[in-house]
Each structure stands twice: as structure tokens, then as C-alpha cells.
C-alpha positions as CSV (number, residue, x, y, z in Angstrom):
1,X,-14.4,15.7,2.5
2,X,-11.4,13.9,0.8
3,X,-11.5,11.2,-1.4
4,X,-9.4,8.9,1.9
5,X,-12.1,10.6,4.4
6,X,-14.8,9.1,1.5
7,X,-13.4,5.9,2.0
8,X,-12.8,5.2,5.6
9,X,-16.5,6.4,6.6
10,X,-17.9,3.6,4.2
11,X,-16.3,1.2,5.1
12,X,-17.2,2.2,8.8
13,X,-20.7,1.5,7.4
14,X,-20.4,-1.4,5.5
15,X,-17.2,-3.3,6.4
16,X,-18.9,-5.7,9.3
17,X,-20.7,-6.8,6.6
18,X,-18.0,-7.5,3.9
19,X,-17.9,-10.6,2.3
20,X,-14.2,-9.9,1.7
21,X,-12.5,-7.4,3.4
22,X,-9.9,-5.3,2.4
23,X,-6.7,-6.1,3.7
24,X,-6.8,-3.2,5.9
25,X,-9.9,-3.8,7.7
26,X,-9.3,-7.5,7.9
27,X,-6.1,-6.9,9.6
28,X,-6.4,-3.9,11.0
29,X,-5.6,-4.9,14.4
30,X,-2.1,-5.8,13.5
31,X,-1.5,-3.0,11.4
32,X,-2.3,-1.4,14.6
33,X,0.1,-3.0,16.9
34,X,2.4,-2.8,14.4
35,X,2.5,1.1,13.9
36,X,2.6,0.9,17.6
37,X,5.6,-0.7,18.1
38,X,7.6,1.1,15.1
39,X,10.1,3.1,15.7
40,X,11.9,2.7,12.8
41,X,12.5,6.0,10.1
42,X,8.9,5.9,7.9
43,X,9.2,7.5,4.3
44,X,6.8,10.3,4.0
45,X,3.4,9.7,4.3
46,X,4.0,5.7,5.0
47,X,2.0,4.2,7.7
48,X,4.8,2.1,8.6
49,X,8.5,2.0,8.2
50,X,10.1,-0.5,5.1
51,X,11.1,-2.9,8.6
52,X,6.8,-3.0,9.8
53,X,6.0,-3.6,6.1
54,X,8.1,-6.8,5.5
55,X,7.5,-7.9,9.1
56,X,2.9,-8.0,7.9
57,X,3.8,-9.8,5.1
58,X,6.2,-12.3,6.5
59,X,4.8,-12.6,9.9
60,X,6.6,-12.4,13.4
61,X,6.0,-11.7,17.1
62,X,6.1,-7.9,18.4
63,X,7.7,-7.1,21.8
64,X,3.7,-6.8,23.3
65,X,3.0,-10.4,22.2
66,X,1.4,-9.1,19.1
67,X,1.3,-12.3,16.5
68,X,1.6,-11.3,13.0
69,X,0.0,-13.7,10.6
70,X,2.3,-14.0,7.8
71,X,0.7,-13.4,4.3
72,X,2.8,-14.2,2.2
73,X,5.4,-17.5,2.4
74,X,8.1,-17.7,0.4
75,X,11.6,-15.8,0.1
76,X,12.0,-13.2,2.7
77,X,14.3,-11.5,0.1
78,X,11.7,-11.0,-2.2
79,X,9.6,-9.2,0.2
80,X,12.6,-7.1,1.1
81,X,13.6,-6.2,-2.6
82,X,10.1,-5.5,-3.6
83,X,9.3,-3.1,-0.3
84,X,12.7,-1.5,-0.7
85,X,11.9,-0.9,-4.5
86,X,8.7,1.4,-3.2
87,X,10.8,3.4,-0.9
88,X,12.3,4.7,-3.9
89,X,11.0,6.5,-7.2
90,X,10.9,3.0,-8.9
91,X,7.3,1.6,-9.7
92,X,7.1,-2.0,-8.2
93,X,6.2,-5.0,-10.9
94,X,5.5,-8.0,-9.6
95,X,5.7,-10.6,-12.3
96,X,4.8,-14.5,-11.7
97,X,2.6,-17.3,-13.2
98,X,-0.8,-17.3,-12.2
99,X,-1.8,-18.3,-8.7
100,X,1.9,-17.3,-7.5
101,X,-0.2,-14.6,-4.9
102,X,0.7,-11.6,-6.6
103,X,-2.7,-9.8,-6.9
104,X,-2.5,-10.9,-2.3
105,X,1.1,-9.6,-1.9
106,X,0.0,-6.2,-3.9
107,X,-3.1,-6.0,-1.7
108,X,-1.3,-6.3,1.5
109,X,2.0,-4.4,0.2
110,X,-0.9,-0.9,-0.2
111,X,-2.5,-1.5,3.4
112,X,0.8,-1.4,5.0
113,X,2.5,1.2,3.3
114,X,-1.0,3.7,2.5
115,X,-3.4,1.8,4.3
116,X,-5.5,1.8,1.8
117,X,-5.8,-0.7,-1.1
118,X,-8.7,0.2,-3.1
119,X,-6.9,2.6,-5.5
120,X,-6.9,-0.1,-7.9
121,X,-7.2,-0.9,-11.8
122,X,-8.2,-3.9,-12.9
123,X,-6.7,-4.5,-16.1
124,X,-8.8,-6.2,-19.0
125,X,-8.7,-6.2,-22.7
126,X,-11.6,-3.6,-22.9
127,X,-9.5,-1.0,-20.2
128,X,-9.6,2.3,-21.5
129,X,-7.1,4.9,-21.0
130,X,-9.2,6.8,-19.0
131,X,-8.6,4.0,-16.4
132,X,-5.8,5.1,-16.0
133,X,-5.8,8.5,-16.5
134,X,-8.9,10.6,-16.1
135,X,-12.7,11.0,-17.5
136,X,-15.7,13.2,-17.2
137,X,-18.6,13.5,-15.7
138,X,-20.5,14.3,-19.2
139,X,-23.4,15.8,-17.4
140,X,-21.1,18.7,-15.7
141,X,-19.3,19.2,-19.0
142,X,-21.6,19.7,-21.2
143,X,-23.4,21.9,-18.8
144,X,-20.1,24.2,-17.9
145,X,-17.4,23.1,-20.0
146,X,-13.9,21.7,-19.4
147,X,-13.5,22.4,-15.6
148,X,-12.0,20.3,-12.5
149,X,-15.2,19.6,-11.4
150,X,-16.2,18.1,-14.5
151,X,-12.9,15.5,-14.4
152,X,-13.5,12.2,-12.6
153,X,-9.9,10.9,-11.6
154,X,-8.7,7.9,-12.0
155,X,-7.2,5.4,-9.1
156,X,-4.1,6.3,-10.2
157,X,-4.4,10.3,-10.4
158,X,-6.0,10.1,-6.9
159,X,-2.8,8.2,-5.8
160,X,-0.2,10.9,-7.1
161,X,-2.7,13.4,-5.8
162,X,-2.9,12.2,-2.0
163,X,0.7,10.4,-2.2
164,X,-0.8,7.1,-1.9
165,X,0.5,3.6,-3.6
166,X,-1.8,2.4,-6.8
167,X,-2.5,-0.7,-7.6
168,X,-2.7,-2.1,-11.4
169,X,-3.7,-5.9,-11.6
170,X,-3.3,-7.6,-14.6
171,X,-0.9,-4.6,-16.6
172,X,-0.2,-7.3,-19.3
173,X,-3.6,-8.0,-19.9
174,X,-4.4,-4.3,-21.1
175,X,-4.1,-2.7,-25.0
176,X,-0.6,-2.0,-25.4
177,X,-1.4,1.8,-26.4
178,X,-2.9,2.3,-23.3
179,X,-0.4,0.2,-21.1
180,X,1.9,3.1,-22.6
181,X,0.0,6.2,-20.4
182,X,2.0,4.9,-17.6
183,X,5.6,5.8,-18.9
184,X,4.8,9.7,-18.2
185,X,3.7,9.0,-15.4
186,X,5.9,6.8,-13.8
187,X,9.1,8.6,-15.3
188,X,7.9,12.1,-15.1
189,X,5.6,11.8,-12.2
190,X,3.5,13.8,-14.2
191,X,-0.3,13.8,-15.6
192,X,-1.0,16.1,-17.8
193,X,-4.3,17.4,-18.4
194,X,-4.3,19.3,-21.5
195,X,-7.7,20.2,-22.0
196,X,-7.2,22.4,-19.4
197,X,-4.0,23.1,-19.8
198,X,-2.8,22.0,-16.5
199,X,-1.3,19.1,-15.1
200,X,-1.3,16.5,-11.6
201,X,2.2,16.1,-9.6
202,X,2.9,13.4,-7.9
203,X,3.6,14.2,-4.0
204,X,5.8,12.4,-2.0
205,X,4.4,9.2,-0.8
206,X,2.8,8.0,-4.6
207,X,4.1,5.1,-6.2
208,X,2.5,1.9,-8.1
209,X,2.3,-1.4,-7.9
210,X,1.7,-3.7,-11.1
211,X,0.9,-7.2,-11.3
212,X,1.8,-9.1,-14.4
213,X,2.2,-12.6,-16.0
214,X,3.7,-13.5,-19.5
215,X,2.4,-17.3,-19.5
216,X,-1.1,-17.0,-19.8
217,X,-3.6,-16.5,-23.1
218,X,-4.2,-13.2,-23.8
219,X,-1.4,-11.1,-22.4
220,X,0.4,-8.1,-24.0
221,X,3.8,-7.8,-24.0
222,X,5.2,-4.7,-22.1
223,X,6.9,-1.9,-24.0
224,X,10.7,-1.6,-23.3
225,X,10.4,1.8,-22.7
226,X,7.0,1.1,-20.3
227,X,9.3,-2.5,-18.7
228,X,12.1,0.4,-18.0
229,X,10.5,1.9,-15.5
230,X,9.4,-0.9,-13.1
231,X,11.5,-3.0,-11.1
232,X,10.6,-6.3,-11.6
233,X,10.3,-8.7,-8.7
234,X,9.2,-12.7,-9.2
235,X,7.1,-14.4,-7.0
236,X,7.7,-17.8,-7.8
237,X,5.9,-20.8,-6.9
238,X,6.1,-22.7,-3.5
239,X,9.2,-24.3,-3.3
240,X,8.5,-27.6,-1.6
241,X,4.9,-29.2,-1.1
242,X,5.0,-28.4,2.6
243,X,5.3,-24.6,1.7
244,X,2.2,-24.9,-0.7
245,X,0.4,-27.2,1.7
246,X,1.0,-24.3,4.6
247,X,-0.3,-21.6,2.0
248,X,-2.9,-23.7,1.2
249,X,-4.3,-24.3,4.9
250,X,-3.6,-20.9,6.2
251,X,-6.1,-19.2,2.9
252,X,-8.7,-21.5,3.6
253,X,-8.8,-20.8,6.9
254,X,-9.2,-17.1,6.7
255,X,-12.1,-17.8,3.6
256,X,-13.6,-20.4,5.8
257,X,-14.0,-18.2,9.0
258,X,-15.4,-15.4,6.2
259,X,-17.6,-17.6,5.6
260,X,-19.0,-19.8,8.6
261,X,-17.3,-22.8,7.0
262,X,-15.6,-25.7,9.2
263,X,-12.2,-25.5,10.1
264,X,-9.2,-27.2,7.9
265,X,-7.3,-28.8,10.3
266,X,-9.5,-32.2,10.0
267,X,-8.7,-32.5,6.4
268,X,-5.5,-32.1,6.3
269,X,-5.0,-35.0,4.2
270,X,-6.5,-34.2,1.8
271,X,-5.1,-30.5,1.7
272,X,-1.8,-32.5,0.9
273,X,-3.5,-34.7,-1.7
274,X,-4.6,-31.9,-3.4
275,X,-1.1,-29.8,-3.4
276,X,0.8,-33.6,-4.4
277,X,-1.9,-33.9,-7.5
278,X,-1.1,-30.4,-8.5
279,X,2.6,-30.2,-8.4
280,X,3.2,-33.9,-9.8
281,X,0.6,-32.7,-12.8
282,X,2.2,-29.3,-13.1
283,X,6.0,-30.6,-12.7
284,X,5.4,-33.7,-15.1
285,X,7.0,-36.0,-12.7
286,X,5.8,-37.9,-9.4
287,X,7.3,-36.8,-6.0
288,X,9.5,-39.4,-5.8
289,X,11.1,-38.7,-9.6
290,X,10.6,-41.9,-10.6
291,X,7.5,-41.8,-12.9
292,X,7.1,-39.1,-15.6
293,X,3.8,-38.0,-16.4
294,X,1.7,-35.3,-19.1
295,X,0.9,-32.4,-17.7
296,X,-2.7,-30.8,-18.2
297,X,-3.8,-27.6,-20.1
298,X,-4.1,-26.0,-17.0
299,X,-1.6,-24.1,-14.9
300,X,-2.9,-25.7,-11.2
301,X,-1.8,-23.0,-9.3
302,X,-1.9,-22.3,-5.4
303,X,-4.9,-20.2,-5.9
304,X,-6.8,-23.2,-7.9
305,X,-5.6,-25.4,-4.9
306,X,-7.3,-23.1,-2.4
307,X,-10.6,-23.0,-4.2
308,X,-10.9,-26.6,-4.6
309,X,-10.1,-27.2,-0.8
310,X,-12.5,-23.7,0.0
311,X,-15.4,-25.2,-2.2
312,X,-14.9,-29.1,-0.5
313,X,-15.1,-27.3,2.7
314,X,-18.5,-26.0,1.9
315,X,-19.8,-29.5,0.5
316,X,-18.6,-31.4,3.8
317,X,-20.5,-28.6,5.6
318,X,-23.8,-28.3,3.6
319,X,-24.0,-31.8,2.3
320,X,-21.8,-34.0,5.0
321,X,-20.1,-34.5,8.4
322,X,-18.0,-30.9,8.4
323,X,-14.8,-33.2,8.0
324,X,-13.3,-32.7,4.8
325,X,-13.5,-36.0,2.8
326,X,-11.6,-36.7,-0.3
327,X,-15.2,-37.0,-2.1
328,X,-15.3,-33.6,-1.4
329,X,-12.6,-32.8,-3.7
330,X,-12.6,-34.8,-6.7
331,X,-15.6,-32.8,-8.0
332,X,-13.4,-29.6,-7.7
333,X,-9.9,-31.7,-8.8
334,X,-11.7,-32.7,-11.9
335,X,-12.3,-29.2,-12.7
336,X,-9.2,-27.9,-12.3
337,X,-7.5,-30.7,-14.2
338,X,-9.7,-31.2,-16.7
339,X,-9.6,-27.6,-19.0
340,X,-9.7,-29.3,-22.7
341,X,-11.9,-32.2,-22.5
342,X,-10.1,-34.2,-25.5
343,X,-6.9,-34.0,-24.2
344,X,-6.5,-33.2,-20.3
345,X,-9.3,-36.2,-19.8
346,X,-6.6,-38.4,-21.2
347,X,-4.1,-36.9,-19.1
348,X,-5.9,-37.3,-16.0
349,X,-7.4,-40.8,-16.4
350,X,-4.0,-42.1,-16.8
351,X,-2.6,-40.3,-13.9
352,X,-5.3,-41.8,-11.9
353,X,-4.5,-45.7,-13.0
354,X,-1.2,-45.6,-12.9
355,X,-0.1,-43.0,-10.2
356,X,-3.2,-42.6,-7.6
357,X,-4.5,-46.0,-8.1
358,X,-1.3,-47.5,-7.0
359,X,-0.5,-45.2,-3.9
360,X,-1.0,-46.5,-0.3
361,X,-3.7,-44.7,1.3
362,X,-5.3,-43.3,-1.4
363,X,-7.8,-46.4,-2.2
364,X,-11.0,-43.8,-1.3
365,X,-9.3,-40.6,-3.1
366,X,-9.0,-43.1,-6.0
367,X,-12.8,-44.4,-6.2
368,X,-13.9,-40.8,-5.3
369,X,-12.2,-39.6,-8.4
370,X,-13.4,-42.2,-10.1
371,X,-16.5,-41.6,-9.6
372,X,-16.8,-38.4,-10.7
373,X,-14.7,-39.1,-14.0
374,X,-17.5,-41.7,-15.2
């Protein structure tokens, strides 16, 4: 049985009861339709053509009435560069500041073109090269010796194997020495094995997608040589609050159906509350330019945004009404904002007094905010 054969009957097992599906199950029915209604050239071994790819990400409405949620909102460019880059020999790198969705586009990006996004490698400080390259099953080599059926292949040698798209989150996070086992690969399209003396070509179809940001703690900087070999695309962040207020809604949505939670649409407000804090904090500046203010520690990203709207969701279900109350949020506000408690408590008190405490319609967000900042 193959390794994609593996794959598809476990999750034919198990997925029902997923607490997060893969992006191919969860949205299998429009990957569906759209391979359906494509009739546009594939390359080899895509499930869809470049056109079908951009048009899951983006969303849009297929000739059968088909609605296809868009996943990600922003340029459409971007999603068009960074598809067209893996129609090519050209590794994809998608490079952003955290929460700018580029672990979701890279997700979504491998279900549409492989339909399949689980040939992943999550990159830490403590990723060894076998990772990304191949290890053993210690039992069958010391038993038989070097063999193929003693090497256990990595995400990325199964990729190149089955012409499949691989996915490394994080690239920048990993040792620099081992970030480097990519450049044969990606360059030569080539692992070699020498213990065997034998090596892995890539087929038609492999390519890899890496996700990678240069403004957190902790990062490596890429290689020139290693950089050479990607084309880079940036996801930036949501250009106006209604953008990141959309984003915003449509995530908790999907992780509130996951997970029996009330719908959104009630609290809306305070969706926008949360997305004004974040970008007036993160920008340094009010919306309305006229008061500058210290930004916190903290990067307050669209992903932070979601999980403090996600876990205020669950406390208005478990603990209130179901209506998303702005109570429900300054717990999870407070814990975004609030990263060094010497400094960012500063920071965020005085944004409160002189910014939130002044604001029509935002007397109970105030005192709620308050009242968790005693």
C-alpha cells in the first residue's frame, strides 16, 4: 500500500472525528466541485489547474452554483505569484510577520495542488537533519544492515518520491546547518543516500513550500545560497480594519462550528473592538491619526485576534448568554497585550485612560478591561 493510500484510509477512519481537519477533508466538497468544473491545462500530477488553485484560496462562484469560501483575503496577486511560482522548478517561500496566515495559505496551497497537506516539517530549534532528509528504523538496521527497508523517509523524500508538494513551517526557526540540506535538494532535485550508495529523484509534480519570518526571537537567518533557491512571496498584514475584521469573523466561524461554539455574527462589535485595539497598539497611532500611542512587546497579529475572539466565544457559551460580550474579551485582550508585565502593563493602562476610556460606546469594554487589569 503507498504511503498516499496510508493516508487517505485513516483519515477515512478517523477524520469525522477530527478536532481539526486537514484542509482537504474540511473542504473537500469544494475541491470537488472545483476539479469538476476545471477544464483548464493541470501540470502533472496537480489536482487542479494554477486557475482552480487561486480560485480555493480567493473564493468565487462556479458555473453549478458551487460557493467557494475564500481562505485567504488579501492581494489576489500574491496568490497568483505564489501558485505560479509552484508551477515551476522554484521552491515557494512565504515570508511574513507572525499571524500574517502563512502556515493557512501553505495548508491550503498543498490540498489544492496534491491534495494532501500532511507532508509537513515543523521546524524548531531541536529539528534534526534527518527531518528533512531521512532516518532508520534502528531495529531493522542493526538486524540486516543498511537497506531500504531500514530507511524511514522523511516528509520531504516522500514528496519528491510520489511528486507531491512539501510543506516546511517555520524554516527560519531551524539550525542553520541543517536549513542547508535543502539547497541539494531544491537545486538538484536530488537526495542522495550515500550509505547505500544510491540516491531519490524528484518526479514531476514535487515542489516545497516554506514558511518563514525574520521579526520574531529566535529565528535563523537563511543562507544566500539556501534564500537563492526560493522565491519569496510576502503576505502582509490586513490592509484596512474591515479586511482583518472579515478575516477575523470568517476563522472563528469555521473554529466555532469545530467546536459547537455559538455563532459570531452577534458579536460583531466586539470583533471590531478587538481588531481597532490591535492595529491602533501595533500601528502606534489611533485610527483617526490624531493620538500617538506605545506599542506593546507583542506582535498582535490576526491569528492572536482570532483566538481571543475563539476563546470569548467559548466563555459566553459555557459561562453566559452565547452573545459575545466585551467581558468576554478583556480577559483574552489582556493577555495578548500584556507580554512583559513591567512595561506592556504601562502601555496598556494608558491606552485604556486615554484612548478607550474616552470613546463613545465603549463605556462597558472600558470597565470590563478594567476589571480584569486590577
Amino acid at each position: 500500500m503507498t504511503v498516499l493510500a496510508t493516508t487517505e484510509k485513516h483519515r477515512a477512519e478517523s477524520g469525522a472525528d477530527a478536532l481539526r481537519p486537514h484542509a482537504e477533508d474540511a473542504f473537500a466538497h469544494e475541491l470537488e466541485a472545483l476539479a469538476a468544473a476545471d477544464d483548464r491545462p493541470r501540470p502533472e500530477r496537480w489536482r487542479l489547474s494554477p486557475w482552480a488553485v487561486a480560485t480555493y484560496l480567493l473564493g468565487g462562484t462556479l458555473p453549478d452554483g458551487t460557493v467557494i469560501t475564500p481562505k485567504y483575503v488579501g492581494p489576489r496577486r500574491i496568490v497568483e505569484v505564489a501558485v505560479t511560482t509552484l508551477a515551476t522548478d522554484r521552491a515557494l517561500l512565504l515570508l511574513g510577520v507572525p499571524g500574517t496566515a502563512k502556515t493557512w495559505v501553505s495548508e491550503h496551497l498543498a490540498a489544492a495542488v496534491s491534495g494532501d497537506s500532511t507532508l509537513l516539517v515543523q521546524g524548531t530549534a531541536g529539528t534534526p537533519e534527518e527531518a528533512i532528509r531521512y532516518g532508520w528504523n534502528y531495529a531493522r538496521l542493526l538486524a540486516h544492515g543498511p537497506s531500504r527497508d531500514a530507511l524511514v523517509p522523511s516528509p520531504v523524500m516522500r514528496a519528491m518520491a510520489d511528486g507531491m508538494t512539501a510543506r516546511v513551517e517555520e524554516l527560519t526557526r531551524i539550525p542553520a546547518d541543517v536549513q542547508d540540506t535543502l539547497i541539494t535538494i531544491l537545486s538538484e532535485k536530488t537526495l542522495p543516500i550515500p550509505e547505500l550508495g544510491q540516491e531519490v529523484q524528484a518526479v514531476r509534480g514535487f515542489n516545497l513550500i516554506a514558511t518563514a519570518n525574520d521579526r520574531d526571537r529566535g529565528v535563523n537567518d537563511l543562507s544566500s545560497a539556501l534564500r537563492r533557491r526560493f522565491n519569496t512571496v510576502v503576505l502582509p498584514l490586513p490592509e484596512t480594519p474591515e479586511a482583518e475584521v472579515d478575516i477575523v469573523s470568517r476563522r472563528v466561524d469555521q473554529i466555532g462550528r469545530s467546536l459547537d461554539l455559538p455563532g459570531a455574527p452577534e458579536g460583531i462589535d466586539e470583533i471590531r473592538r478587538v481588531v481597532t485595539v490591535f492595529r491602533e497598539l501595533r500601528d502606534g497611532v489611533t485610527a483617526d491619526g490624531r493620538t500617538k500611542l506605545k506599542s506593546p512587546s507583542g506582535t498582535l497579529s490576526t491569528a492572536e485576534a482570532i483566538s481571543v475572539v475563539t476563546s470569548g466565544l467559548a466563555l459566553a457559551a459555557h459561562f453566559g448568554d452565547g452573545v459575545l460580550r466585551p467581558a468576554d474579551v478583556a480577559a483574552g485582550i489582556l493577555g495578548a497585550v500584556v507580554r512583559d508585565p513591567a512595561a506592556d502593563r504601562v502601555i496598556w493602562q494608558e491606552y485604556l485612560e486615554t484612548v478607550v476610556r474616552e470613546r463613545d460606546g465603549w463605556k462597558d469594554f472600558y470597565r470590563a478591561c478594567r476589571e480584569v487589569s486590577a
